[in-house]
LUMTOR-619365 format. One record per residue: y, z, x of N, C-alpha, C in turn; residue number from 1. Coordinates in steps of 0.05 Angstrom, whole numbers, plus 5000, padded with zeros to 4 digits. Atoms other than C-alpha are relative to their C-alpha. Layout:
BEGIN
R   nv   nw   nu  cav  caw  cau   cv   cw   cu resi
R    Y    Z    X    Y    Z    X    Y    Z    X  NUM
...
***
This chain:
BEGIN
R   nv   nw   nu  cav  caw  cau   cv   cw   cu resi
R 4972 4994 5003 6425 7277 5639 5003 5028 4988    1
R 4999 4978 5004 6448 7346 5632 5027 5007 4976    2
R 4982 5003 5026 6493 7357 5560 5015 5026 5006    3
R 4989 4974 4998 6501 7439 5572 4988 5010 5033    4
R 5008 4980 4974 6500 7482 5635 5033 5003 5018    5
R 4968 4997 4982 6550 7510 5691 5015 4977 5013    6
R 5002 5011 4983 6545 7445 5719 5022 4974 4989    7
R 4989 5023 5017 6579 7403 5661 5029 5011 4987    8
R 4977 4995 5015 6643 7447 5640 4989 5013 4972    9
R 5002 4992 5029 6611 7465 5571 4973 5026 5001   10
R 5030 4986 5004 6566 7518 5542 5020 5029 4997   11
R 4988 4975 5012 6583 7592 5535 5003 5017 5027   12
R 4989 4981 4978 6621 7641 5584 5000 5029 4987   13
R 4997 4973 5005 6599 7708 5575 5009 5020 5018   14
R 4977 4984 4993 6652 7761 5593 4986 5042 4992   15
R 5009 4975 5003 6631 7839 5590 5035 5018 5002   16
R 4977 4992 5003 6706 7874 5568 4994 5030 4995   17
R 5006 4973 4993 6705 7952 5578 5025 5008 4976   18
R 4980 4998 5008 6746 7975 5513 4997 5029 4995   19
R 5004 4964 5003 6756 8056 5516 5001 5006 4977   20
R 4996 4990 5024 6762 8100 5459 5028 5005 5001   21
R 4971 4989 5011 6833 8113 5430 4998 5030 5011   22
R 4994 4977 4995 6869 8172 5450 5006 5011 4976   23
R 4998 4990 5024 6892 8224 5407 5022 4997 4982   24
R 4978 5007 5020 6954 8197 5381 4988 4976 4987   25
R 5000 5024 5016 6922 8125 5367 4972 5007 4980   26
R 5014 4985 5021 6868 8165 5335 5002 5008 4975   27
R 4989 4997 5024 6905 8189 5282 5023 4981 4994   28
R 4988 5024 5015 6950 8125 5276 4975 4985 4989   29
R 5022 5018 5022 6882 8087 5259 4997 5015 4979   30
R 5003 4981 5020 6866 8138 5216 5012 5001 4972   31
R 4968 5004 5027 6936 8136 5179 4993 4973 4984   32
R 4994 5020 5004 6934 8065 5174 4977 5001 4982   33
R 5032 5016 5013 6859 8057 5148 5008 5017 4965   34
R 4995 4989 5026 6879 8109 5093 5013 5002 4988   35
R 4979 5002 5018 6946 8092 5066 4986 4973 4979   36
R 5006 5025 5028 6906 8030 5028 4976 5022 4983   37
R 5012 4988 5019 6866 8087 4997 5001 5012 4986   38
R 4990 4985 5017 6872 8128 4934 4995 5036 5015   39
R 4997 4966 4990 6878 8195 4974 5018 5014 5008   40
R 4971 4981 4996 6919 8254 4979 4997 5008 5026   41
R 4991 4996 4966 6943 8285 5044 4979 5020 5002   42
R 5015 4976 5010 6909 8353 5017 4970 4995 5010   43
R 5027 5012 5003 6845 8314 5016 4987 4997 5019   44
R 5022 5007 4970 6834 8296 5092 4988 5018 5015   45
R 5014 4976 4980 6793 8350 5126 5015 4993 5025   46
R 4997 5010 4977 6816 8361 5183 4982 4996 5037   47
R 5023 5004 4988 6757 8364 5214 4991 4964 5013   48
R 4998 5022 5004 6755 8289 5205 5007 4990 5030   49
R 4992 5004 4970 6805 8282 5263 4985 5008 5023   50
R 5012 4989 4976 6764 8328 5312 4969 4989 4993   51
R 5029 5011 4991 6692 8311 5298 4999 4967 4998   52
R 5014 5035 5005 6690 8231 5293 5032 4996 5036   53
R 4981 5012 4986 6747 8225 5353 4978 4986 5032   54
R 5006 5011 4993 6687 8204 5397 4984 4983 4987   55
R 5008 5016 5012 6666 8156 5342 5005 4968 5010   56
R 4993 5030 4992 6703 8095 5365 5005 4984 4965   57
R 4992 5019 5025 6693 8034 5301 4985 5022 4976   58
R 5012 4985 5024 6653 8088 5262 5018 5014 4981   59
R 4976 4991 5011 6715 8123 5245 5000 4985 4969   60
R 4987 5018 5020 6733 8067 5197 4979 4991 4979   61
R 5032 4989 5028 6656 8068 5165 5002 5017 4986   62
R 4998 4983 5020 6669 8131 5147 5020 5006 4978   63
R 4984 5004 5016 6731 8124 5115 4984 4980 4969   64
R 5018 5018 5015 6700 8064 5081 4977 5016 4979   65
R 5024 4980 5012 6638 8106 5057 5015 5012 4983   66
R 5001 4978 5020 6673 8159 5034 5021 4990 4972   67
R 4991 5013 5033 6714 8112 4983 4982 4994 4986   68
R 5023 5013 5023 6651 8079 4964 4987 5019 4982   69
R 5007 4981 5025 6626 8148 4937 5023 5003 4990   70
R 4983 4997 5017 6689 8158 4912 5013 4978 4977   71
R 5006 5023 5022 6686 8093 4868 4979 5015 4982   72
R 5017 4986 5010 6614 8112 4850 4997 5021 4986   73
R 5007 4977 5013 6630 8178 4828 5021 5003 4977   74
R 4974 5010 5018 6698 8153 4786 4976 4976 4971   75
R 5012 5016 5019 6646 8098 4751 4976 5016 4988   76
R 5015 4978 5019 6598 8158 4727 5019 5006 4981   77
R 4986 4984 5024 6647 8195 4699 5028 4987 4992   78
R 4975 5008 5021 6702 8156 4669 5031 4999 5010   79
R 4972 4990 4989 6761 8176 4721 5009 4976 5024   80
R 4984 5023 4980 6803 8139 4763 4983 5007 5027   81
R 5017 4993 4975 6774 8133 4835 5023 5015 5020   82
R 4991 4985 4976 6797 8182 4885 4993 5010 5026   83
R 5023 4976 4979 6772 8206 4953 5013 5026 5006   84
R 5005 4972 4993 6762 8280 4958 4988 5013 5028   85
R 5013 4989 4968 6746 8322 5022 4970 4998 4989   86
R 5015 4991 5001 6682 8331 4991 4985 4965 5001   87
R 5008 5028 4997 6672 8255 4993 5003 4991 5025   88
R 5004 5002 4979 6692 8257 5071 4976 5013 5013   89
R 5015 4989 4987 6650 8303 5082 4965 5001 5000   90
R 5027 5010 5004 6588 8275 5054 4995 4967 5019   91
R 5000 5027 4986 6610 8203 5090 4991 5021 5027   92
R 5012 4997 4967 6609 8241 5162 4969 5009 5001   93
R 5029 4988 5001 6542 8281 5132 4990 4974 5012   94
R 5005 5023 5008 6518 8215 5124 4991 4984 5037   95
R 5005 5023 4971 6537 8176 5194 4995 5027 5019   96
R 5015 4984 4974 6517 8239 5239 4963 5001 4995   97
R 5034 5010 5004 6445 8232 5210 4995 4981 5014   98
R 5009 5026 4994 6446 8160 5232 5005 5000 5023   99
R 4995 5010 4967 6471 8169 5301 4977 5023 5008  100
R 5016 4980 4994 6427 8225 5308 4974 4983 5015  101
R 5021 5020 5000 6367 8173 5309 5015 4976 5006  102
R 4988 5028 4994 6390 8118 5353 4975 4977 5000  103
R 5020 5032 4995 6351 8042 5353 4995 5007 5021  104
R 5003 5002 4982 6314 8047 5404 4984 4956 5006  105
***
């Protein structure tokens, strides 16, 4: 008796969904959105940011991420409230262009 397969209704349907990269307006709406829950000023975002990660895709939102986590990190050294700084984006993209650099093979 056969419990899983095509043959019984059950089991797993795998689907292959083609999802593009954002254009350049929903590029900087993710963008907006990911960074109004963060302690940063407007001043603060490189704008580099926008142009080098816009063929990032979900990395985008690592780096955001990242560059709070040093900016925690560098608030719990020294005693200050946490903020991210350009200089804290710009060590997050340092950071993930190393790693794409060297893909898994």
């Amino acid at each position: 008796m056969e419990i899983y397969g095509p043959n019984t209704g059950t089991g797993r349907l795998d689907y292959i969904t083609n999802v593009p990269l954002p254009d350049e307006v929903a590029h900087k709406a993710i963008l907006n959105n990911v960074l109004k829950e963060l302690p940063v000023q407007e001043q603060d975002i490189p704008c580099s940011l926008i142009n080098e990660t816009r063929d990032y895709g979900g990395t985008l939102i690592k780096i955001i991420k990242y560059a709070n986590k040093l900016a925690q990190q560098h608030s719990t050294e020294d005693d200050t409230p946490a903020e991210v700084h350009e200089h804290h984006f710009n060590r997050a993209m340092l950071f993930f262009k190393e790693s794409l650099r060297y893909p898994i093979d």
